[in-house]
C-alpha positions as CSV (number, residue, x, y, z in Angstrom):
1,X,0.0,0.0,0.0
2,X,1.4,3.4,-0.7
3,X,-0.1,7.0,-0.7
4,X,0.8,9.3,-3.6
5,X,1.7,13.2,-1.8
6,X,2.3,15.6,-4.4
7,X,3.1,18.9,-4.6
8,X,2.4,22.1,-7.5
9,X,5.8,23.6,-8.4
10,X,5.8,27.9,-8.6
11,X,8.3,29.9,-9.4
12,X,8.1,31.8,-6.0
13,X,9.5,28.8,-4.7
14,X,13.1,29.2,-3.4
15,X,14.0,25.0,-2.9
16,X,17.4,24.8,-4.6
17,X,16.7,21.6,-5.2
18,X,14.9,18.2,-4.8
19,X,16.2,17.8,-1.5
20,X,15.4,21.2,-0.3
21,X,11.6,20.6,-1.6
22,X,11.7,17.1,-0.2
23,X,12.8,18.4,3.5
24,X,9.9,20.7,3.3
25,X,7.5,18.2,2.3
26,X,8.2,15.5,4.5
27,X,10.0,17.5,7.4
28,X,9.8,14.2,9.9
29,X,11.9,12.2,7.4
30,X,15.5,11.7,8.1
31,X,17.9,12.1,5.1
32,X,18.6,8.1,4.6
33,X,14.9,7.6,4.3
34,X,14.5,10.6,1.9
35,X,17.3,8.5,-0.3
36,X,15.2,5.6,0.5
37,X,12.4,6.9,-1.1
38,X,14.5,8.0,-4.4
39,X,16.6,4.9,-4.7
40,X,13.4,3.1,-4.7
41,X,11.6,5.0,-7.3
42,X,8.9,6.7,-5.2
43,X,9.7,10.3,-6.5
44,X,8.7,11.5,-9.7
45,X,8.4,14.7,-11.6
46,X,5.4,15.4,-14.0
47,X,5.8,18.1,-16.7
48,X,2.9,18.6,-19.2
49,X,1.0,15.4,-18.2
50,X,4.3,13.2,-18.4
51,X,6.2,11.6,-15.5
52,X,9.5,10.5,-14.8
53,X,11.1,8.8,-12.4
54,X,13.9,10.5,-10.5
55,X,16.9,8.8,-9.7
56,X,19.0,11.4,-7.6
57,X,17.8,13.0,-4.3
58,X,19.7,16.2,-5.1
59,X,17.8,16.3,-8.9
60,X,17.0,20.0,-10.4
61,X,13.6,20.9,-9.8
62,X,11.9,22.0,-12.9
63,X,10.5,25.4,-13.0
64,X,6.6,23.9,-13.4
65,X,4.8,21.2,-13.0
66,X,4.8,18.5,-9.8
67,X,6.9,16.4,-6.9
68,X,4.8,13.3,-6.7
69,X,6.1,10.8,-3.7
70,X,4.7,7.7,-3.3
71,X,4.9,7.0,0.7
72,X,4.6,3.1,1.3
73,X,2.5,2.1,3.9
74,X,0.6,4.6,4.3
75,X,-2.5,5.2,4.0
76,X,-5.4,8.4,5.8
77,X,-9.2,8.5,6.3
78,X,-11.5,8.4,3.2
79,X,-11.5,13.0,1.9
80,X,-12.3,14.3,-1.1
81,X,-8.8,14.8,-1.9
82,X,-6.9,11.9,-3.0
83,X,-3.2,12.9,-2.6
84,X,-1.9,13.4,-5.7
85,X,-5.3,14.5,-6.9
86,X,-6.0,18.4,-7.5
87,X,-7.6,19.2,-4.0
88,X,-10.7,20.2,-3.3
89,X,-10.8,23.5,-2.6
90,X,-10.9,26.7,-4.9
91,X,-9.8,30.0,-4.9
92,X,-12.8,32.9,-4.8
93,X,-11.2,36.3,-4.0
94,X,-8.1,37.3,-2.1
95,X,-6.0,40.3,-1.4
96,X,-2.5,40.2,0.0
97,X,-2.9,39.4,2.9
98,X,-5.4,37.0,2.3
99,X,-7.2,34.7,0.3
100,X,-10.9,33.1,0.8
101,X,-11.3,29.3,-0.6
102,X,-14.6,27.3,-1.0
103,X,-13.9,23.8,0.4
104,X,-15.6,20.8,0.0
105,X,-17.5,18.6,2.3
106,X,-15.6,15.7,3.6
107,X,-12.5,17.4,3.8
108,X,-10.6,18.1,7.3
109,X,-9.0,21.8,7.4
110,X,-6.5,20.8,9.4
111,X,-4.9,17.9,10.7
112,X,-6.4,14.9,12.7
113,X,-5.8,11.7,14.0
114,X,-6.4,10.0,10.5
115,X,-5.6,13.1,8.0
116,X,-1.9,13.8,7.9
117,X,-1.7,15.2,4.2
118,X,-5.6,15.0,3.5
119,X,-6.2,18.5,4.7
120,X,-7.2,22.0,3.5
121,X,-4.2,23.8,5.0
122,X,-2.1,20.7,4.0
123,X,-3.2,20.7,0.1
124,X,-3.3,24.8,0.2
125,X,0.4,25.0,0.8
126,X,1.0,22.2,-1.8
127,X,-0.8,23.3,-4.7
128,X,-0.3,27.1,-3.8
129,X,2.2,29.7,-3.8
130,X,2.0,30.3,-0.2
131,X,3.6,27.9,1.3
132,X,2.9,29.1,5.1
133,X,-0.5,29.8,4.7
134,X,-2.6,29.8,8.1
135,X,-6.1,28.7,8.9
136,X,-7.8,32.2,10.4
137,X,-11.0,30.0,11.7
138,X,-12.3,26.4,10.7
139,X,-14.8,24.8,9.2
140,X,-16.6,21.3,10.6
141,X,-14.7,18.5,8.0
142,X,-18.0,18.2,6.7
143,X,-19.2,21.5,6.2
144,X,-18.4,22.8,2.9
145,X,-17.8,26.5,2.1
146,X,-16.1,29.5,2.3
147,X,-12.8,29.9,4.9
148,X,-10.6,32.5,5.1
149,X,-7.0,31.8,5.2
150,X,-4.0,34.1,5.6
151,X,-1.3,33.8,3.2
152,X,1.6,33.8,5.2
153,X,2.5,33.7,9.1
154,X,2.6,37.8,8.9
155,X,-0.5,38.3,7.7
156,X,-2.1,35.4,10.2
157,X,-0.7,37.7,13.5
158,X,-2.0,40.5,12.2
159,X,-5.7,39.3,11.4
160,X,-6.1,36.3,13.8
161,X,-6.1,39.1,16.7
162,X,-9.1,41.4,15.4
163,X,-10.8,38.8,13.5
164,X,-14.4,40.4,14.4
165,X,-13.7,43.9,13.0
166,X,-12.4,41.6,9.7
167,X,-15.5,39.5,9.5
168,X,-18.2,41.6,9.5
169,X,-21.1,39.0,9.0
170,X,-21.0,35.1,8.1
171,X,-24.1,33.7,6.6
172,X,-24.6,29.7,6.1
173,X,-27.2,27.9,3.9
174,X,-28.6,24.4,5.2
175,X,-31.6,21.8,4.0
176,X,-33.6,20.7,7.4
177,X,-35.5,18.0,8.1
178,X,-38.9,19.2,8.5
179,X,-41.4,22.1,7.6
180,X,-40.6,25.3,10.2
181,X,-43.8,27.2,10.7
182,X,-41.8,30.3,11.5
183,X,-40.3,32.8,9.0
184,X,-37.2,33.4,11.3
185,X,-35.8,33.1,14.3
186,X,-33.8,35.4,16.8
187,X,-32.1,31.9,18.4
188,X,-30.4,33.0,21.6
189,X,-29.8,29.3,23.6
190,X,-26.5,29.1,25.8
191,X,-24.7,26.1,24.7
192,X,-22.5,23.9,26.3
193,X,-21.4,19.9,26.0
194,X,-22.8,17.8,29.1
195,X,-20.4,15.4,31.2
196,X,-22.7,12.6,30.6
197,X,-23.1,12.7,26.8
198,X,-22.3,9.8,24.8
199,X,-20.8,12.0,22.0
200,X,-18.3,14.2,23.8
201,X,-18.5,16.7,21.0
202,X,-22.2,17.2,21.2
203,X,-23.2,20.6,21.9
204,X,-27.1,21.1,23.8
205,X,-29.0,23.9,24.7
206,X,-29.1,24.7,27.7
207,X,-32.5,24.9,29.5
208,X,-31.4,25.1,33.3
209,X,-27.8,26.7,33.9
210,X,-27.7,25.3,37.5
211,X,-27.2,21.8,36.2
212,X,-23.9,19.9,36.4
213,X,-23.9,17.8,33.7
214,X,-23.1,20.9,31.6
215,X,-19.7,22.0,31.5
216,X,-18.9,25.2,29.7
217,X,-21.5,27.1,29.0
218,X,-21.5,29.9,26.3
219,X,-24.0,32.7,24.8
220,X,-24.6,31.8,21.3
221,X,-27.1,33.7,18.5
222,X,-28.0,32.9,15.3
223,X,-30.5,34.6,13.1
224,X,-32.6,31.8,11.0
225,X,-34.4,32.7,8.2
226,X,-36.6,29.8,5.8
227,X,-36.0,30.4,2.1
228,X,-38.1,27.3,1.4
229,X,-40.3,24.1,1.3
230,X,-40.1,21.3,-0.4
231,X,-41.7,18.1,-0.3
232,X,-39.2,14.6,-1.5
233,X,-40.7,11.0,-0.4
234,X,-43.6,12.3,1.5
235,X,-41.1,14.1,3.8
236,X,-40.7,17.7,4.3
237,X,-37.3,19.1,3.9
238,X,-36.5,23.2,3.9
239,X,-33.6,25.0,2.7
240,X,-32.9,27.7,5.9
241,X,-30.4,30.4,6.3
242,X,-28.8,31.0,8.9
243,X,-26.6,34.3,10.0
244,X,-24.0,34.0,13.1
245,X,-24.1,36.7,15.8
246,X,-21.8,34.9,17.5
247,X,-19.3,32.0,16.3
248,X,-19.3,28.5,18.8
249,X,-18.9,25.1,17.9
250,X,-21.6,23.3,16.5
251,X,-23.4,26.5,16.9
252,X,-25.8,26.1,13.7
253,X,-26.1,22.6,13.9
254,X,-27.0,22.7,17.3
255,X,-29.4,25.9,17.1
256,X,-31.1,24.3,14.1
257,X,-31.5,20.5,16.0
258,X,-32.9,22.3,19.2
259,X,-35.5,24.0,16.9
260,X,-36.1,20.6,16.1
261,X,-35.1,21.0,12.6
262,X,-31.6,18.9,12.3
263,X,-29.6,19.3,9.4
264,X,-29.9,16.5,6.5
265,X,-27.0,14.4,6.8
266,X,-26.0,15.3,10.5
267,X,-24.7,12.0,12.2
268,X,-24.8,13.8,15.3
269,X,-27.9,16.4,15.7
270,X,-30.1,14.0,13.8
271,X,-31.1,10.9,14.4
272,X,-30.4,11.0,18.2
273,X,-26.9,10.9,17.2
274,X,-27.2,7.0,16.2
275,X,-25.0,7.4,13.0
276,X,-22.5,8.8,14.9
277,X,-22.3,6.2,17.4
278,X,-22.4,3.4,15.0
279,X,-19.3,5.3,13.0
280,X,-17.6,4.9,15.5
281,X,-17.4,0.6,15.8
282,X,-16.9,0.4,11.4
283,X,-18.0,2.4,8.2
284,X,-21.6,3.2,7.6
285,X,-23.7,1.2,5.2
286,X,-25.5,2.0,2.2
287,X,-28.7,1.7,4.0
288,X,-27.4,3.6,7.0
289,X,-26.4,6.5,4.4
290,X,-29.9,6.3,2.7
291,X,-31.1,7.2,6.1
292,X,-28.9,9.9,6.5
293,X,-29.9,10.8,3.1
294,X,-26.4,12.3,2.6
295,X,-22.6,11.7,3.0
296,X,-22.0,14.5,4.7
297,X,-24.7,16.6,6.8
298,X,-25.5,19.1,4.6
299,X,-24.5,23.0,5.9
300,X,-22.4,25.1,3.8
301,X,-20.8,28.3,4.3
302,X,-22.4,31.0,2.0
303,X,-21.6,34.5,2.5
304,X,-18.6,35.9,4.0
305,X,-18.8,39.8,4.4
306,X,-14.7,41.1,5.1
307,X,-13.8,44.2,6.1
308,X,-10.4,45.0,4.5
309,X,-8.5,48.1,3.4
310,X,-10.8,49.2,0.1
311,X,-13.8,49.0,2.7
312,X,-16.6,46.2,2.4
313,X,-16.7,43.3,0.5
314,X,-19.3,40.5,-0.3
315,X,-17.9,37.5,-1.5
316,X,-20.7,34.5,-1.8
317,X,-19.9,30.6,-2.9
318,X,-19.6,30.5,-6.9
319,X,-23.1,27.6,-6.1
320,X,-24.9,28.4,-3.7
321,X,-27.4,25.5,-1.8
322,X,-30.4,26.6,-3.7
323,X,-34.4,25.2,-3.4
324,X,-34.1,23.0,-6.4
325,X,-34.8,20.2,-4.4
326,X,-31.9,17.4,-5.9
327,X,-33.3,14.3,-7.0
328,X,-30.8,12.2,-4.1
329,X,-28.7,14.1,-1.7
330,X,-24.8,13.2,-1.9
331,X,-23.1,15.9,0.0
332,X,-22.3,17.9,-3.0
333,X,-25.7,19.7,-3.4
């Protein structure tokens, strides 16, 4: 088993050579199993859709192209991006500063337990210029969207610290299970997780703030408005959007499941959280993800209004989660 890593060659890059661009790549590797990896044939460049193997560790890098290493016995949790792939994510505006990517659902943003390489900031710096870009807030590996990301580790001290006066509002679209009989919804519940939750990540509502069981409890608001009905099956399903006031975890997926409205897809919020639990003994069935009626619980960033030098600006998801009603969800709605 081996896992093909590769990385986009730019001429901003300063690696002198293959070594240089290896050591940045693989930075836990020692020399001797960087040679390792040559010797055996693991390393090849690609130029205009043709590879070739390289046989010397201290090889010119060409000017364009891609480093693809083949890492044996390897292997990372199932993502939309594939290694060697072109990752998931595109590029919708940036400045100099920073840039604003729409990412795909499935894909972690940064690392995990399971996702070395398969990660937004991971394939970012790979298959971008900037190869210290920093994450400037995060996304649920499901939740697909728009992030922000500074370019380099300058621009990522200077914006991390006043990242409310640079994100002026943050809107989400989501389909719900059910049929709301509101129009919208000023959401104000506290949240907190609960000591005696089976799903340590589960976020609840809180209804009595003297209670133990809950252990950090925060002031959350999000603004829900319904955009639409639709009936699929003989069940009712609405597209909602949702604006944060403030910015928690779960905070939309939590609101939207204490409303009673979870999100389609959500192994945690819906279904009492069964999904979840049984994801954790083995992979999910095809039956279990006909249930779910998606791959991935189905939220996506929107609308990201930033606040940068020029003043204002708008910048929305090139396909937006619309009320055409898709014949089977799949996560990529």
């Amino acid at each position: 088993m081996s896992y093909p890593l590769s990385v986009t060659l730019h001429a901003t890059d300063d690696w002198s050579d293959l070594t240089a661009c290896l050591n940045w790549l693989l930075p836990r590797h020692t020399p001797a199993e960087l040679m390792g990896l040559v010797d055996g044939g693991r390393v090849s460049f690609v130029q205009a859709h043709e590879r070739s193997v390289v046989t010397a560790l201290n090889a010119a890098l060409p000017r364009t192209g891609e480093v693809i290493v083949e890492l044996p016995n390897h292997s990372e949790a199932p993502s939309p991006s594939g290694g060697s792939m072109r990752p998931p994510w595109t590029l919708v505006w940036e400045n100099h500063d920073l840039m604003v990517v729409n990412k795909a659902p499935g894909l972690p943003v940064s690392r995990t337990t399971r996702n070395l390489f398969d990660t937004l900031i991971s394939a970012v710096r790979r298959h971008s210029p900037w190869r210290d870009a920093r994450l400037l807030h995060r996304l649920d590996a499901e939740t697909q969207g728009l992030l922000v990301i500074a370019k380099y580790e300058a621009a990522d001290r200077r914006w991390k610290k006043k990242l409310d006066r640079l994100m002026l509002h943050k809107r989400y679209r989501a389909w719900v299970i059910g049929r709301p009989e509101w129009q919208q919804q000023e959401v104000q519940w506290p949240l907190s997780e609960r000591s005696d939750s089976a799903i340590r990540t589960q976020m609840y509502a809180v209804n009595d703030a003297t209670d133990p069981a809950f252990t950090k409890i925060k002031e959350c608001h999000t603004r829900v408005t319904l955009l639409e009905t639709v009936v699929h099956g003989g069940q009712d399903y609405s597209l909602v959007e949702c604006e944060l006031l403030t910015g928690r975890k779960h905070q939309i997926r939590a609101h939207l499941a204490a409303l009673g409205h979870p999100i389609v897809g959500d192994k945690i919020y819906a279904h009492e959280g069964h999904y979840y639990l049984k994801r954790l003994q083995g992979p999910l069935s095809q039956e279990d993800e006909k249930a779910l009626m998606a791959h991935t619980h189905c939220l996506q960033s929107y609308e990201l209004v930033l606040n940068v030098k020029d003043g204002p600006v708008t910048i929305r998801v090139p396909q937006p989660f619309s009320a055409d009603f898709p014949e089977e969800f799949d996560g990529s709605v």
